[in-house]
N, C-alpha and C positions, 0 to 999 in steps of 0.2 A: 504494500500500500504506500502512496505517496506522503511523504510525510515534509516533504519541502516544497517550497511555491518557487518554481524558475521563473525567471525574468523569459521575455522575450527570444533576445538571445542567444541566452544560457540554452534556451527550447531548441533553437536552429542548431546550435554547435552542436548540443546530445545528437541530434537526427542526423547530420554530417558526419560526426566521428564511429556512425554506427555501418561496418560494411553492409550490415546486409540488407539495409534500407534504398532502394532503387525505384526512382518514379517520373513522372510527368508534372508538372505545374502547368498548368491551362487558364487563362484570364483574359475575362469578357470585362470591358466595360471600367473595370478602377487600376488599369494599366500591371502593371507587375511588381504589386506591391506586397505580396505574399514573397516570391521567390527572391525579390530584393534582398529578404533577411537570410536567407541561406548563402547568397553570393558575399554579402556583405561581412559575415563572422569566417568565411572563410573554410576549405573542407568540402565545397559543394561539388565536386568531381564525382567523388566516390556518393555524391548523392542523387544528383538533380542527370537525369537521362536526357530532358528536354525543357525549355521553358519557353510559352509562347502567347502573346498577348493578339488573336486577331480582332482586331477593334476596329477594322472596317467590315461592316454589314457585309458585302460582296465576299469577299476573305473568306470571313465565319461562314458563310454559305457554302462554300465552297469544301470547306472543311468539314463542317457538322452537316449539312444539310439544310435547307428553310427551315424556316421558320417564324406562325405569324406574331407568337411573343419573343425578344431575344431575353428579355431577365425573366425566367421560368423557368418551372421546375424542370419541363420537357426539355427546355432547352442543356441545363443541367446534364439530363442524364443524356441527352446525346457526344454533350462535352465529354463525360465520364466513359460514355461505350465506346466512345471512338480512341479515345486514348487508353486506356486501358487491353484494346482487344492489341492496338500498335505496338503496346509494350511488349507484348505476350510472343504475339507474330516476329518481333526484331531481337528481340535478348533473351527469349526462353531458351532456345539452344544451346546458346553460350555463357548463361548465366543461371538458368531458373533454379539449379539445382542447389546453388549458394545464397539467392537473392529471396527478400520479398519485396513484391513488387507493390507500387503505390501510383495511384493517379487522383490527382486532386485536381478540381477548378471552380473556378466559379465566374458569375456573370451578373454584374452589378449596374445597377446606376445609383448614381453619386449626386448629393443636395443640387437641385438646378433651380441655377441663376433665373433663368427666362420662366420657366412656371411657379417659381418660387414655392419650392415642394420636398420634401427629406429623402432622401434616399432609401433603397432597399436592395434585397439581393440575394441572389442562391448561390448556397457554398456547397461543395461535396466531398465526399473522399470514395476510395475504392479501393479495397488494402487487403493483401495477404496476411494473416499470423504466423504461417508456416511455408518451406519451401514447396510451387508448386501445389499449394493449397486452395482452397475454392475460397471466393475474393468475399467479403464484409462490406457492409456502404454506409457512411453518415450521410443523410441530405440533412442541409440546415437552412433556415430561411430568417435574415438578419431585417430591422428597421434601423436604417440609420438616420439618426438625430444629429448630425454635425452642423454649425451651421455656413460650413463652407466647403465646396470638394475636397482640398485637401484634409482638414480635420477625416473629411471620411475614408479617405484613403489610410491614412496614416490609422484608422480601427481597421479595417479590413485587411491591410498587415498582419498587424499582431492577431485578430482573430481566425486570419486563415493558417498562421503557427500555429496557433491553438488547436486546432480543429487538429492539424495535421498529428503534432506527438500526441493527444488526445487519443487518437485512432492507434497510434502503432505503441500509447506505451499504459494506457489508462482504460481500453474494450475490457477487461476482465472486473471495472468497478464503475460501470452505469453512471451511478449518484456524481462519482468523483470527478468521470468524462466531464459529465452535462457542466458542472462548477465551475472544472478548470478552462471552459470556453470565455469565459467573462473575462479573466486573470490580465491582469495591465490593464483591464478598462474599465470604464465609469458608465452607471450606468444612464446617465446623462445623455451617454452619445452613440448607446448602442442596445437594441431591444432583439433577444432572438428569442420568436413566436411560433416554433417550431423544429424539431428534433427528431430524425425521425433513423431507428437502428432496425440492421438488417444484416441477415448473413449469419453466417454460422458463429462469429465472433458474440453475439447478443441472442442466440437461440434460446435462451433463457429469461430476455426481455420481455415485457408488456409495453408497449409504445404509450399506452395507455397513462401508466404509471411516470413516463417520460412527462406527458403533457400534463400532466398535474407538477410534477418536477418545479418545470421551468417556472411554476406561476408561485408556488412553497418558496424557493431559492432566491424569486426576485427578476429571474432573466425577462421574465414576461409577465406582463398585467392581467393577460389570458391566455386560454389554447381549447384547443378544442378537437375532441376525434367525434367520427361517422360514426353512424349505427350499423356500420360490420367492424367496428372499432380501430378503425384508421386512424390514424393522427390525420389533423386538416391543419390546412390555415387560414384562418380566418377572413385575410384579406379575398381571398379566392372565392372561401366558400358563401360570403355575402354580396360578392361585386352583383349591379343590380338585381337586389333580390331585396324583398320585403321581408319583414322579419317578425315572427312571434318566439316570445321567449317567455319561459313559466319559469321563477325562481321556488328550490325547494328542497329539500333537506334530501327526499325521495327516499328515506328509511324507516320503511318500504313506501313506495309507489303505490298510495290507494285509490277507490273504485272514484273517491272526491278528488283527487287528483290529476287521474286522465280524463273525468269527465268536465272538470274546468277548462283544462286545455282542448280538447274535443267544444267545446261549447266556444270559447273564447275565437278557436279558428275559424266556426263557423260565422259567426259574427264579424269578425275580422274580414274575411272574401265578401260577404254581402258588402258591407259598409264601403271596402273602396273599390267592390266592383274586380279586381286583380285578376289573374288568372293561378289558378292553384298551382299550376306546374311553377311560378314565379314567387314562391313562398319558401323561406326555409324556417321549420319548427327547432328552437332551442331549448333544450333542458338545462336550468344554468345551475349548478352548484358552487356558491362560496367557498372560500378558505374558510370561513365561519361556519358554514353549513355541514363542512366538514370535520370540523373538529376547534382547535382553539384559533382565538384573533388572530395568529401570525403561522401558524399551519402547524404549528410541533405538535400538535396531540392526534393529529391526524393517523389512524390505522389504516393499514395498507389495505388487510384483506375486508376490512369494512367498507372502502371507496371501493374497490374492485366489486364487492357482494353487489350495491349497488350500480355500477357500469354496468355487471354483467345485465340485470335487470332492465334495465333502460335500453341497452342493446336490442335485445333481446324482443324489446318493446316498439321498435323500432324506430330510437330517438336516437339526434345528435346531443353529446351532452354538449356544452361549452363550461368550461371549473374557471374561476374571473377573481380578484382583488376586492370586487368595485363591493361595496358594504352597503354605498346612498344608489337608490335608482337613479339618482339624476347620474350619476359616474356609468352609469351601464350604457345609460343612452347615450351619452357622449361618444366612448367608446365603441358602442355600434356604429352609429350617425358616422364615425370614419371613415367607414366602409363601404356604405350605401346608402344613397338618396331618396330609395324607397320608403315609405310609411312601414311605421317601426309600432308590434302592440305589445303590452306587455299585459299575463293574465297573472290575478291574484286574486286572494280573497279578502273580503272587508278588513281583517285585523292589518295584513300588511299595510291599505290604503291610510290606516286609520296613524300607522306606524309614519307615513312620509310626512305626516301634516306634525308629528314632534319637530319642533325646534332646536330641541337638543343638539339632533344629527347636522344640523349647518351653523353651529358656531362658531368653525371656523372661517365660513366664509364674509366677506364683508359685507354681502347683501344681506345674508342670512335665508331664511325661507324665501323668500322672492326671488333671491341669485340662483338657487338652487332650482325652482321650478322653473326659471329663465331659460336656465341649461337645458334642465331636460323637455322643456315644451317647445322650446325654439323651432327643431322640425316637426317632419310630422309623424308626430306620436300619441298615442292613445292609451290609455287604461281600460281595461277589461276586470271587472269588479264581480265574485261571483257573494250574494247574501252571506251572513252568518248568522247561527243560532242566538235570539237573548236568552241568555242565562238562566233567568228567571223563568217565563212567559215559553220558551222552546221554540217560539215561534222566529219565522226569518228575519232580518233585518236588513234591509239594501241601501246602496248611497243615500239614497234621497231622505233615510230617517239617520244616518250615521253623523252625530255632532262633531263640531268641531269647535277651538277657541274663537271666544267671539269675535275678537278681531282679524280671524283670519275668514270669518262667516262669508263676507262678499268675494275674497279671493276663493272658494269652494265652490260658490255658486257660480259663478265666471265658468270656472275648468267644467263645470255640468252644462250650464247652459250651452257652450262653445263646443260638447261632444268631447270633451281630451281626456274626462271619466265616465263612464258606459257603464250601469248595470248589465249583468250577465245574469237576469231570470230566469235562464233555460236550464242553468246548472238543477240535477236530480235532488229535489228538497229532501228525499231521504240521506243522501250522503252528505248532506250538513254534518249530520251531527258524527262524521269521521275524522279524527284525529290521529294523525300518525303516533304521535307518542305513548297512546293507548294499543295501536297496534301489535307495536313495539314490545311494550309489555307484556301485552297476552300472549304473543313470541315465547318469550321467556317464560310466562310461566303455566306455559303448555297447554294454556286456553282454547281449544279448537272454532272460538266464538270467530279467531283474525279471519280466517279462512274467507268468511262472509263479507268482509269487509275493501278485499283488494281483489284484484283481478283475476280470473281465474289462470291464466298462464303466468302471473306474479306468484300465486299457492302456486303453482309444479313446482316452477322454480326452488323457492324456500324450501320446498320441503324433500324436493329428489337431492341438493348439494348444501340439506343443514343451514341454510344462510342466517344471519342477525343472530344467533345462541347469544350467550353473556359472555363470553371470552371473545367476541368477535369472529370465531370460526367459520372458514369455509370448507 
């Protein structure tokens, strides 16, 4: 295990002084500032096989093939397959049997002046562990924050070292990998929102597990995998696309649960008319929903218990930072232009109108629904039970401080909060934490209460027990 933090450098020279280290550097777009640091320390003979920056379109075409994005992942892996297969075809013969081979590249664009927009970019590797070995891949997908090309250059340097002794010296520790990508950098001026391992090196991986990683550790604000449990990115998987997203613990995913969101989307297509193939459904879970404020109490196979479920269910989850909705919406709203909803039920709505949660901001509650009202977004409100009476309660009887009374009626009259009376008045009275409990203590009443392919689940692989077992 590593137990010292190299410099930069220090990174290059290790990878140079190491015979059996042999690859390609390939660079789209932020010039050659990766392989720079190998030529620069010195040693790079016995490393570097080739280093090649085609950064004219025509070039790259030529090379890789078209293509109608160049900073893409596709674009990526044709970088990766074409350099990698050259390596193999030119120096197996006369080397393979001493060498591991490596092919790295990536294809960036860097902060632009003329659209006045931050950078982003795909980095990859493609690496032996053994001679003549069947090859391992990082794809990584970076935001960069710099607020000038070179500032970005000069990260995607140090983070393509990174990446590189990462892969040939750090695959056998996941957590330790994902960390040491950061290493010399700030996270100021560098966000990477996707991680994605493969290959016999990580056969023991959940990609899964990664994108919760990145967002626990700090590298990323969010992440997000598919319901065949892909890692995504974000940016991709919302570029024009509307969005509903249902915050929520999901332990366990009950029958009030999916039929909020079931109700919410329905409503959602009616109201702006969309077409449903242009809708992407999010399941979002917090770092809080997960375990403690800052992610340390987080259980592995408790997050997993749940993915598998929501997969299975066939949800995107997205796991996010963001604690205030107005921080989600923001963060969506980067994405996509589309009409943005989000479903909950009374208590969360009743949760946004504390003040508590925006005392950091200057405006306070008004800055905060600024934020999140700004585009267009909606709330989706499904009843709750009173306490007392049993009976529902929906926005229109839900109080609020009186001085906030006319800014409530605004957000109703204006549609930007929506009851959801379609939600089943029987699964009001469903609480997960009750669920939960009769879980554990062997109640067969839960059964009735969640879905019926949510019971196979639990009960064919043990899920929620009190140790967290799966």
């Amino acid at each position: 295990m590593q137990t010292e933090t190299l410099g930069t450098q220090q990174k290059a020279l290790v990878i140079n002084l190491e015979p059996k280290n042999y690859g390609t550097i390939a660079e789209i777009g932020g010039g050659q500032e990766t392989a720079r640091w190998f030529f620069r320390v010195g040693g790079a003979a016995g490393t570097i096989a080739k280093s090649i920056s085609a950064y004219d379109m025509t070039f790259s075409d030529a090379i890789y093939g078209s293509s109608p994005r160049y900073v893409s992942r596709e674009r990526l892996s044709a970088m990766l397959d074409h350099e990698y297969q050259l390596l193999l075809e030119r120096l197996d013969a006369s080397r393979g049997e001493q060498s591991t081979f490596f092919a790295f590249a990536n294809t960036v664009a860097t902060h632009s002046y003329t659209y006045k927009t931050d950078g982003h970019g795909w980095l990859g590797i493609r690496f032996q562990t053994e001679a003549r070995g069947e090859h391992s891949q990082i794809d990584v997908h970076v935001n960069l924050h710099g607020k000038d090309a070179m500032r970005d250059q000069e990260t995607l340097g140090i983070v393509g070292v990174n990446l590189i002794y990462a892969a040939l010296h750090l695959h056998k520790e996941p957590e330790t990998l994902l960390r040491s990508l950061m290493e010399q950098l700030q996270r100021e001026h560098l966000e990477i929102d996707m991680v994605d391992l493969s290959g016999p090196a990580f056969k023991a991986v959940d990609n899964r597990l990664i994108a919760l990683n990145l967002v626990q550790y700090g590298l990323s604000d969010a992440a997000m995998f598919t319901a065949d449990g892909e890692v995504a990115l974000v940016a991709e998987s919302l570029w024009k696309k509307s969005v509903l997203v249902e915050r929520s613990r999901f332990r366990p995913p009950t029958k009030f649960t999916m039929d909020l969101l079931d109700c919410a989307q329905t409503e959602f297509i009616n109201d702006t008319q969309l077409d449903p193939a242009s809708l992407i459904v999010l399941s979002e879970m917090t770092l809080s929903n997960l375990g403690g404020e800052n992610g340390s109490e987080i259980v592995v196979n408790d997050f997993l218990n749940r993915a598998d479920i929501l997969c299975a269910l066939g949800k995107n989850v997205l796991i996010s930072k963001y604690g205030e909705y107005y921080r989600l919406a923001q963060y969506l709203f980067r994405y996509t232009s589309q009409p943005i909803a989000i479903a909950m039920g009374l208590p969360s709505l009743r949760e946004v109108f504390e003040e508590k949660y925006y005392e950091s901001l200057p405006g306070g509650i008004l800055e905060s629904f600024g934020r999140m009202f700004k585009n267009d977004l909606r709330l989706y409100v499904s009843p709750e039970l009173d306490s007392t009476t049993k009976r529902p309660v929906d926005i229109h009887a839900m109080q609020v401080a009186s001085h906030l009374h006319h800014l409530y009626t605004y957000l109703l009259e204006n549609h930007f909060v929506k009851g959801l009376n379609t939600v089943d008045e029987a699964y009001l009275a469903i609480y997960s934490h009750e669920v939960l409990e009769m879980i554990h203590q062997g109640n067969p009443q839960w059964e009735t209460l969640v879905p019926e392919q949510v019971v196979e689940m639990i009960k064919a692989k043990g899920l929620f027990t009190v140790d967290g077992g799966r």
